[in-house]
GUFI-482182 format. One record per residue (C-alpha): y, x, z; residue in three letters. Coordinates in nm, 4 decimals. Last residue first. Example, Ala and Ser with C-alpha at 12.3 -4.5 7.8 and 13.67 -1.06 7.14 Angstrom:
REM residues 2
-0.1060, 1.3670, 0.7140, ser
-0.4500, 1.2300, 0.7800, ala
//
This chain:
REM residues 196
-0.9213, 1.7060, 1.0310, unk
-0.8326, 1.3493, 1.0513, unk
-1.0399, 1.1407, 1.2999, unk
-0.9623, 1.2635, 1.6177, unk
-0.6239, 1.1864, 1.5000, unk
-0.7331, 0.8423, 1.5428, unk
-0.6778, 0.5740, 1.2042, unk
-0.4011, 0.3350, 1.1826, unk
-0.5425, -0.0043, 1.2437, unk
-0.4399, -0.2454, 0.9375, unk
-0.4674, -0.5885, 1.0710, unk
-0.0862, -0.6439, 1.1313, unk
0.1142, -0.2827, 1.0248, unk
0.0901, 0.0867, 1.1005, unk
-0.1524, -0.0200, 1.3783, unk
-0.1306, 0.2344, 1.6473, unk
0.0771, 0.0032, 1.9510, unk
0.4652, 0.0010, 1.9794, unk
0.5827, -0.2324, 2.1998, unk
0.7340, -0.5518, 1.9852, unk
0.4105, -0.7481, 2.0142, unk
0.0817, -0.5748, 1.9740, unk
-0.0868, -0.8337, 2.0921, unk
-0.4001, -0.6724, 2.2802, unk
-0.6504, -0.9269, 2.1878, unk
-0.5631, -0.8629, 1.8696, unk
-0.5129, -1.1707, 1.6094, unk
-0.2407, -1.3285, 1.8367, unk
-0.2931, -1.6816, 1.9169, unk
-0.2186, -1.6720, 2.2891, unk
0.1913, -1.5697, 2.2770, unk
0.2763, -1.8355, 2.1394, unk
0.5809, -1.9921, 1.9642, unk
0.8392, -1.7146, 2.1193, unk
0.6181, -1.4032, 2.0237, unk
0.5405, -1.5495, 1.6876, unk
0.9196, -1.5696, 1.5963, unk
0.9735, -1.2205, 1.7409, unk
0.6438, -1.1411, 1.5452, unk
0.8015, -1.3223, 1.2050, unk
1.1094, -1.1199, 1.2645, unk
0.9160, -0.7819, 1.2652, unk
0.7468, -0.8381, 1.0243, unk
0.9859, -0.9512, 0.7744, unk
1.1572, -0.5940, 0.8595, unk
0.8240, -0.4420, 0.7442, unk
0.6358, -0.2124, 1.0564, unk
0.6250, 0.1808, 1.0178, unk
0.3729, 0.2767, 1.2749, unk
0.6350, 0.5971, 1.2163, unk
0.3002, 0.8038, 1.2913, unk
0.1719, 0.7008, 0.9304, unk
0.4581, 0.7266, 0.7700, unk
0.5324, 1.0552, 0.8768, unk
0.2003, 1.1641, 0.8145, unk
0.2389, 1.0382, 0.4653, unk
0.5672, 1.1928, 0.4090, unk
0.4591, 1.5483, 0.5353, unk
0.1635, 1.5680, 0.3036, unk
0.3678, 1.4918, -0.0133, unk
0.5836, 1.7547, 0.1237, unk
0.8956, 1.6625, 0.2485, unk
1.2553, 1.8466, 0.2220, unk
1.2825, 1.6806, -0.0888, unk
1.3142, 1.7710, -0.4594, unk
0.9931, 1.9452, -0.5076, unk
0.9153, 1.7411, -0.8292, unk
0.6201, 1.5169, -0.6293, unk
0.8648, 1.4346, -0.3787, unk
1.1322, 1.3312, -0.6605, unk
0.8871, 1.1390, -0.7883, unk
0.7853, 0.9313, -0.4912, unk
1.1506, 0.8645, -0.3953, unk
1.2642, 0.7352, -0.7212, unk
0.9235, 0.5043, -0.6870, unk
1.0322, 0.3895, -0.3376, unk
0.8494, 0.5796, -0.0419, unk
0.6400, 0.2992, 0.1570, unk
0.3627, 0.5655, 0.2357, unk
-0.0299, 0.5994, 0.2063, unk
-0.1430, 0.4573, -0.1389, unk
0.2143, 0.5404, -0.3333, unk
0.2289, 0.8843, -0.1971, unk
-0.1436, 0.9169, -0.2836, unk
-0.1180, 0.8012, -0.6058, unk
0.2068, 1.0152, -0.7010, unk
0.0053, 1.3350, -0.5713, unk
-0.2395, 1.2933, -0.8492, unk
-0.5532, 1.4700, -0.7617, unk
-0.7146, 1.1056, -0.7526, unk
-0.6268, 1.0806, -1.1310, unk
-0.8495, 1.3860, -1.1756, unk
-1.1277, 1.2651, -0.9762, unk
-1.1549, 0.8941, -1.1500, unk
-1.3390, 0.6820, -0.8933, unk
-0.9751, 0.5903, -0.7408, unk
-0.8400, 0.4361, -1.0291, unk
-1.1246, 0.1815, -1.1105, unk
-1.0636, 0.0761, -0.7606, unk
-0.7059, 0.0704, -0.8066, unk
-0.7106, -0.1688, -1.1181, unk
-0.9620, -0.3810, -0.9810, unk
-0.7319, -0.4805, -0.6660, unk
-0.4628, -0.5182, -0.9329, unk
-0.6535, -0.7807, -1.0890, unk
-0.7456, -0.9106, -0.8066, unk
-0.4246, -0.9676, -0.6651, unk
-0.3008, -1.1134, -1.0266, unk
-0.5449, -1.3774, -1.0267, unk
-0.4557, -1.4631, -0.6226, unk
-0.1020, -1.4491, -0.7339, unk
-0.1819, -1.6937, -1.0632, unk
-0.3502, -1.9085, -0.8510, unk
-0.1471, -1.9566, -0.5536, unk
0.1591, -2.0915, -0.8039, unk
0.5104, -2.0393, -0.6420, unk
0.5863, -1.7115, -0.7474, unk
0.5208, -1.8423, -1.1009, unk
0.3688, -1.5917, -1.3756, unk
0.4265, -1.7786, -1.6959, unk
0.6175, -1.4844, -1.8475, unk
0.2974, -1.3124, -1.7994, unk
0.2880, -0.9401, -1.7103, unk
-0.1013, -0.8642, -1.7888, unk
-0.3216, -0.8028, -1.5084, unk
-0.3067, -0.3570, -1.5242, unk
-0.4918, -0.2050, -1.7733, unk
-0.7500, 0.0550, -1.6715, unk
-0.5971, 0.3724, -1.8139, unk
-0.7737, 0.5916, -2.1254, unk
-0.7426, 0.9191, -1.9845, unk
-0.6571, 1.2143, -2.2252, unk
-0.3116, 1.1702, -2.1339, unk
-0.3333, 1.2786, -1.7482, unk
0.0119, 1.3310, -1.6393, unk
0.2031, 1.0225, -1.8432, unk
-0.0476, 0.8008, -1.7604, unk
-0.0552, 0.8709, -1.4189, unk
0.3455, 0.7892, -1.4010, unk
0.2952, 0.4635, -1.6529, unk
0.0218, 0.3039, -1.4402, unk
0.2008, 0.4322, -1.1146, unk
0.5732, 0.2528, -1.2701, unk
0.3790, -0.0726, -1.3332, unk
0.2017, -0.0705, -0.9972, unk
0.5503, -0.0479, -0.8925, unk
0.6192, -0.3247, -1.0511, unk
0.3452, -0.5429, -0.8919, unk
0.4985, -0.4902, -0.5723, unk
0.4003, -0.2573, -0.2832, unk
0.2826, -0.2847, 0.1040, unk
0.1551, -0.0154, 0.2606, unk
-0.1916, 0.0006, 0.5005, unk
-0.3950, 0.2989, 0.5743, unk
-0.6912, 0.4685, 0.6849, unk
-0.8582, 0.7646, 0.6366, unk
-0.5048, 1.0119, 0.5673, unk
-0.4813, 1.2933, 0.4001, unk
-0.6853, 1.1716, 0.1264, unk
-0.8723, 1.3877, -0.1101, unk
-1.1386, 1.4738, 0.1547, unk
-1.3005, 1.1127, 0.0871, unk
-1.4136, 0.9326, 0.3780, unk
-1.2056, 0.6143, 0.3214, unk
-1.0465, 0.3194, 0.4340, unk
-0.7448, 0.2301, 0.2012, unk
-0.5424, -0.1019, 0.2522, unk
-0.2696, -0.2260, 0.0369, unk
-0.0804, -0.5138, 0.1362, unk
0.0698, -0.7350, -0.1703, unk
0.4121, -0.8112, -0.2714, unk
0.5634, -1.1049, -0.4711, unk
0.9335, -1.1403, -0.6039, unk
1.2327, -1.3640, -0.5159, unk
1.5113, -1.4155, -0.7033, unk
1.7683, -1.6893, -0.7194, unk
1.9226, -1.6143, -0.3829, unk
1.8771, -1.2442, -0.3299, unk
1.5683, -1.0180, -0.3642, unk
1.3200, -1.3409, -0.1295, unk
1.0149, -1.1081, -0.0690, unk
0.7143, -1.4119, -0.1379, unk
0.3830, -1.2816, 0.0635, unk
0.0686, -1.1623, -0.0909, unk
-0.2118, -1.0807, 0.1877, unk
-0.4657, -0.8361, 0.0015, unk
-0.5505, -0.5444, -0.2220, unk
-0.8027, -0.3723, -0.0515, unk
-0.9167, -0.0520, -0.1328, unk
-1.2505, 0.1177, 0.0001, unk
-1.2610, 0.4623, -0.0587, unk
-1.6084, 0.6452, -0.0663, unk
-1.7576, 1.0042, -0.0367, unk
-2.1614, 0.9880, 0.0455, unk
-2.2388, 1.2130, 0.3567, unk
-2.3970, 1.5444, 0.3083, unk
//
């Protein structure tokens, strides 16, 4: 029998402007795994630090006889602006979800897979996991995943992208405004023949 594992990437922070004064940091998540717990083998969301907050306190809340891996502490120091507190603060999340995902009863968690595999807010998340929507937890991940769901950002940045050159794409096949199976740059959705 083949050895389960998840491999989760926390990776690429970019600076989300909110409004004029605020901005706020968010990070690409990346699962590639084996494991029969996910409906999905490969995928690629992008989420900010607090919604970390609001999974830490959601699993928490379910599984009270867990003791939680912390998440990096909420500094008032933390600057947008400052590459080394983001990259500090990517790993530490990055070692948050690892330690979260060898734990088999917080993987049963429906919350952690919603927030792994789609880009449902929080509100959303919960009231999927409450029977509140027309979606399963199963259906919104699938649907995510075959939406090739790209970020607005994205999708200016390529038209930008697209005009400067054309040559320095990072697939040879640039996935340019057509709609190819990568659910968003450098994450490559996985095959159907893949899922069973």
């Amino acid at each position: 029998r083949l050895q389960e594992f998840v491999t989760v990437l926390v990776r690429d922070p970019r600076t989300q402007k909110e409004d004029s004064w605020h901005s706020y940091i968010d990070y690409e998540i990346f699962i590639h795994t084996n494991s029969m717990c996910f409906t999905r083998k490969t995928s690629c969301v992008r989420r900010r630090f607090r919604e970390f907050v609001w999974l830490r306190q959601r699993l928490q809340s379910n599984a009270v006889l867990i003791q939680l891996p912390e998440l990096p502490s909420k500094t008032p120091f933390f600057n947008v602006n400052n590459p080394h507190h983001v990259d500090l603060r990517r790993q530490g999340l990055q070692e948050f979800l690892e330690k979260i995902l060898q734990n088999a009863l917080l993987l049963s968690d429906s919350r952690l897979h919603l927030f792994l595999q789609t880009q449902l807010s929080p509100e959303d998340m919960e009231a999927c996991v409450c029977g509140q929507t027309k979606y399963s937890v199963a259906d919104a991940i699938h649907k995510f995943a075959s939406l090739n769901r790209r970020f607005p950002i994205e999708d200016e940045e390529r038209k930008k992208e697209k005009n400067d050159a054309d040559s320095d794409s990072e697939s040879s096949s640039s996935g340019l405004g057509q709609s190819d199976d990568s659910v968003s740059r450098g994450c490559k959705a996985s095959s159907a023949s893949e899922e069973s």
